[in-house]
Backbone as CSV, one residue per row, in Angstrom:
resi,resn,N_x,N_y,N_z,CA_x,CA_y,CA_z,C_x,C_y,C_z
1,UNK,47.903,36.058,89.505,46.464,36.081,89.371,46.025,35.345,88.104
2,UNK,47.143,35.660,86.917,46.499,34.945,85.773,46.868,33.512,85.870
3,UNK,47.264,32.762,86.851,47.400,31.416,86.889,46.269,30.863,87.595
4,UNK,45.474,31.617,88.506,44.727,31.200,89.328,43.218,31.080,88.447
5,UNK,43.368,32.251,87.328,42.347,32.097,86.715,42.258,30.891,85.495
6,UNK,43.834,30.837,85.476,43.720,29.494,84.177,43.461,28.327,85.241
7,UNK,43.591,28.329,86.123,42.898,26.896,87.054,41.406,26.657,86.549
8,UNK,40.675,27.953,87.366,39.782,28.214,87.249,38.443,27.949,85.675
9,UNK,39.683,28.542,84.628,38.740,28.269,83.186,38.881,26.762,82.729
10,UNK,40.504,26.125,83.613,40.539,24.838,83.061,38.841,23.928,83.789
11,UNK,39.148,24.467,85.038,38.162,23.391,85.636,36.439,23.895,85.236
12,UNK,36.144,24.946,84.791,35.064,25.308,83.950,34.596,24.744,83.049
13,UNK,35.630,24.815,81.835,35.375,24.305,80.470,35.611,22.606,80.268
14,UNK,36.358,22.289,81.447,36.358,20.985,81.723,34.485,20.083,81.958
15,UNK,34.194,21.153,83.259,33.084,20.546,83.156,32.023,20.629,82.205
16,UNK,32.218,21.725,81.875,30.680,21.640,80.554,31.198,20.735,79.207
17,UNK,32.630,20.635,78.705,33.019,19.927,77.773,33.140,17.951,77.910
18,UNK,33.056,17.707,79.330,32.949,16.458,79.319,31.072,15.840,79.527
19,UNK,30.480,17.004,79.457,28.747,16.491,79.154,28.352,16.566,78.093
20,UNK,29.094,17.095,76.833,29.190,16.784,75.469,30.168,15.488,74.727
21,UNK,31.569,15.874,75.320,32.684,15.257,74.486,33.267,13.969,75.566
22,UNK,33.914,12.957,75.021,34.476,12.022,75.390,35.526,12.754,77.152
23,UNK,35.595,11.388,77.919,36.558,12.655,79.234,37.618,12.877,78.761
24,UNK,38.601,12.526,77.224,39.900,12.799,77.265,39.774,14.199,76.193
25,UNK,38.599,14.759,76.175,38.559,16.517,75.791,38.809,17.369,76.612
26,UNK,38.793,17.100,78.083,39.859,17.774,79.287,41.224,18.240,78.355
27,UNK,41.607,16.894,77.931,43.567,17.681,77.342,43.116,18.241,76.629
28,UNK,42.618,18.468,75.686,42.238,19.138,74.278,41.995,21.183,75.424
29,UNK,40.926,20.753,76.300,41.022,21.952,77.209,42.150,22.789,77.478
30,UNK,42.891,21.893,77.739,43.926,22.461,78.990,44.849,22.924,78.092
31,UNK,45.096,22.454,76.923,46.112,22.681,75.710,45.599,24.159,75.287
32,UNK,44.721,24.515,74.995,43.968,25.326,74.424,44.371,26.494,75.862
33,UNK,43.671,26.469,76.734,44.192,27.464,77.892,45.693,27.834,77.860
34,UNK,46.466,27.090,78.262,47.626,27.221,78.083,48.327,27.981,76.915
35,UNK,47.626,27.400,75.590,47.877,28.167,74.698,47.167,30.058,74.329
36,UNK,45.991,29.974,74.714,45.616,31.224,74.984,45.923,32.222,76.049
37,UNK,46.269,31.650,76.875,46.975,32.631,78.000,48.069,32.640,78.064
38,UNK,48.894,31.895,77.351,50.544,32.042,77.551,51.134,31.743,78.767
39,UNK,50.852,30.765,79.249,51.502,30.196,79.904,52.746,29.663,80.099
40,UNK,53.805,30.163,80.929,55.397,29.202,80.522,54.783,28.212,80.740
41,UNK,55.956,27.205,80.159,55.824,25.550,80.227,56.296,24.945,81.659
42,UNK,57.099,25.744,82.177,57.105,25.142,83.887,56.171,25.694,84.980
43,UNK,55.062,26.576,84.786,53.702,26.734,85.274,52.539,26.021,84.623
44,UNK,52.924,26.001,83.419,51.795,25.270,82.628,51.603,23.762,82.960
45,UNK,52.434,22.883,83.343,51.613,21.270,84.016,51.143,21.795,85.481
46,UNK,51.559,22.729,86.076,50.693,22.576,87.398,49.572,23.022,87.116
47,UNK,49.538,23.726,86.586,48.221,24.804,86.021,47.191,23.659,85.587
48,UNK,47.045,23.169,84.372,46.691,21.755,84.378,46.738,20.445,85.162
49,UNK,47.339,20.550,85.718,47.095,19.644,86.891,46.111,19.733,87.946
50,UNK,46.454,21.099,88.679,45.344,21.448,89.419,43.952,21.827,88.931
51,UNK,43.827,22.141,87.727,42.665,22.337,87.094,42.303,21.223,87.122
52,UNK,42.437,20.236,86.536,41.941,18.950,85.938,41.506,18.337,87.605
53,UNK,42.251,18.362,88.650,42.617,17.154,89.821,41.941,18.003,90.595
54,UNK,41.223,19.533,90.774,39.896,20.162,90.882,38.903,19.816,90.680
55,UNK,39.032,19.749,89.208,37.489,19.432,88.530,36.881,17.659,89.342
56,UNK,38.273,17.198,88.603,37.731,15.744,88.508,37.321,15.189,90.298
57,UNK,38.441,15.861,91.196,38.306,15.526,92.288,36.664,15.553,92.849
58,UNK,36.169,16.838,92.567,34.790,17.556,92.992,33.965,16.915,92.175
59,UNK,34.070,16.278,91.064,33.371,15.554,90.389,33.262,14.543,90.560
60,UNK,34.277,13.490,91.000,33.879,12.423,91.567,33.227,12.273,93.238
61,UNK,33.955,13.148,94.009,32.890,13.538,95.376,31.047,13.564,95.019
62,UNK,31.150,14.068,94.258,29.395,14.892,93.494,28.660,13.338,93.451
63,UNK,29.511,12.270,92.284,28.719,11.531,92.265,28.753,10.238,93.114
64,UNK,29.635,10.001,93.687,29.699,9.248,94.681,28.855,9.661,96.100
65,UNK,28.801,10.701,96.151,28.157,10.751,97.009,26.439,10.590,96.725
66,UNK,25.956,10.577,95.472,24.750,10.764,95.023,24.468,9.051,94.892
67,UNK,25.177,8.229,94.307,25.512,6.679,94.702,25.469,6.101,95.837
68,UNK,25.939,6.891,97.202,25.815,6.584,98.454,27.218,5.483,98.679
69,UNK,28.345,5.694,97.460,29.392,5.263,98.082,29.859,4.054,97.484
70,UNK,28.812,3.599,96.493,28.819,2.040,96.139,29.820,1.569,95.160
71,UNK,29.836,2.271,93.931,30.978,2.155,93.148,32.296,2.585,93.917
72,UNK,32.535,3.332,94.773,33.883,3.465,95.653,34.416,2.737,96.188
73,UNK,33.313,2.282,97.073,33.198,0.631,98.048,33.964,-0.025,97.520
74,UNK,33.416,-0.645,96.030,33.495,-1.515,95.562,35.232,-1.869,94.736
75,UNK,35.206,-0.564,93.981,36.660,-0.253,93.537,37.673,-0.302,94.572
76,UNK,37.370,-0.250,95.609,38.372,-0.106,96.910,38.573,-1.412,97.015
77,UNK,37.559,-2.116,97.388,38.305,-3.577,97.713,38.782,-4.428,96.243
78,UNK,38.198,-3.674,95.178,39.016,-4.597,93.971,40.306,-4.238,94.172
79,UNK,40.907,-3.330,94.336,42.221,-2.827,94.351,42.542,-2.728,95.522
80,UNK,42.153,-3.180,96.581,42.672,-3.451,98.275,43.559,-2.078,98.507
81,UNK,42.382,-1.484,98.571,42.967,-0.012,99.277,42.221,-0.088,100.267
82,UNK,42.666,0.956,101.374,41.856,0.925,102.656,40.907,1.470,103.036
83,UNK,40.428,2.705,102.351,39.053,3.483,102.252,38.736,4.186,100.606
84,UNK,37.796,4.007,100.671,37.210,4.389,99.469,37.569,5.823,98.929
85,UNK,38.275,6.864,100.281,38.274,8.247,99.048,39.251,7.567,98.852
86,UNK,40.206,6.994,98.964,41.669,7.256,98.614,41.359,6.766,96.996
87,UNK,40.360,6.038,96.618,40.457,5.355,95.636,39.583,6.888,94.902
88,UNK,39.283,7.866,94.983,38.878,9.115,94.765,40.092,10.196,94.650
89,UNK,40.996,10.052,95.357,42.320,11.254,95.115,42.815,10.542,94.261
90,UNK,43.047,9.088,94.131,44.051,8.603,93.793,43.819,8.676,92.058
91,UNK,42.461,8.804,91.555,41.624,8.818,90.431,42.189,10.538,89.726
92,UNK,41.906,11.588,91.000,41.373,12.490,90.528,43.134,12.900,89.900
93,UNK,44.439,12.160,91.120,45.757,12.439,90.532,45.784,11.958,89.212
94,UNK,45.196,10.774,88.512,45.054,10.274,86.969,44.842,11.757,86.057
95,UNK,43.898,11.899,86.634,43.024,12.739,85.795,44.248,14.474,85.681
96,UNK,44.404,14.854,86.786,45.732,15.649,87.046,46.719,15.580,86.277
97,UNK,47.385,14.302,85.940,48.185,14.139,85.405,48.065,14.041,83.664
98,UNK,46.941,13.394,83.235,46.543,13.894,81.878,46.278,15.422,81.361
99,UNK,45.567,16.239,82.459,45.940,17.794,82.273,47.331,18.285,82.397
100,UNK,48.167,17.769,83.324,49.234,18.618,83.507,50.276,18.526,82.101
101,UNK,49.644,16.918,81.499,50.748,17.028,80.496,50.191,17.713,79.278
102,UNK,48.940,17.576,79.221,48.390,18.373,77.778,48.297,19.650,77.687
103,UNK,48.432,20.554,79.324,48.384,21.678,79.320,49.961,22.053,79.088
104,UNK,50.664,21.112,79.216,52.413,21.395,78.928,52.950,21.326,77.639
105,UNK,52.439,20.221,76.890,51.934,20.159,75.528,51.894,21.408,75.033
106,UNK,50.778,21.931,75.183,49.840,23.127,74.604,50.864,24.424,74.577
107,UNK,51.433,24.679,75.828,52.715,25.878,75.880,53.814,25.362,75.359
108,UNK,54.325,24.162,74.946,55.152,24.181,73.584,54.839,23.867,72.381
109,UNK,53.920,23.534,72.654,53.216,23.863,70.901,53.521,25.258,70.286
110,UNK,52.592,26.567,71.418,52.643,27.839,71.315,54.093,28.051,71.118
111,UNK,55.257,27.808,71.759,56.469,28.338,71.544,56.934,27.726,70.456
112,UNK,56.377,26.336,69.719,56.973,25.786,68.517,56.815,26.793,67.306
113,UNK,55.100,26.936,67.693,54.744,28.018,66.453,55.442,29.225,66.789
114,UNK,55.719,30.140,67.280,56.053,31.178,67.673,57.503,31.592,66.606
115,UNK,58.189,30.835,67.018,59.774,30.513,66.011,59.621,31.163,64.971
């Protein structure tokens, strides 16, 4: 249960912290969760991962769809992919993967200090 909720606070504090702070304050997030909930370090990148590849996923749906598709369109054929979400998962795995490692980060940090 307490993993489901560190999804949950990652993809929270994710969103209200990237309408203030630069988007790479996500890791700064996910480090911080990880470190407050104690997370092991081999739950802690999925944990961040799926938080982040949540957020960002539903976040890029939100505004693409409010665009009507155009920046997707467009990124799709720069990069000759074949439909535009893919160029949307394929983003939101980026974004996944910068949480999974800062939230992995963050639980050995906690065990560095701990020593």
């Amino acid at each position: 249960m307490r993993i489901f909720f560190a999804i949950f606070l990652i993809a929270v504090f994710s969103f209200g912290t990237t309408y203030v702070f630069p988007w790479w304050s996500i890791a700064i997030v996910c480090s911080i969760v990880s470190i407050i909930l104690r997370i092991s370090t081999g739950k802690a990148f999925w944990v961040g991962f799926l938080g982040i590849f949540v957020f960002w996923l539903s976040l890029a749906v939100f505004r693409d769809l409010a665009n009507n598709h155009i920046l997707s369109n467009r990124m799709a054929q720069l990069f000759h992919l074949p439909f535009s979400a893919f160029f949307l998962v394929v983003s939101a795995i980026v974004g996944g993967l910068v949480g999974g490692i800062s939230a992995w980060a963050g639980s050995e940090l906690r065990l560095l200090l701990n020593r």
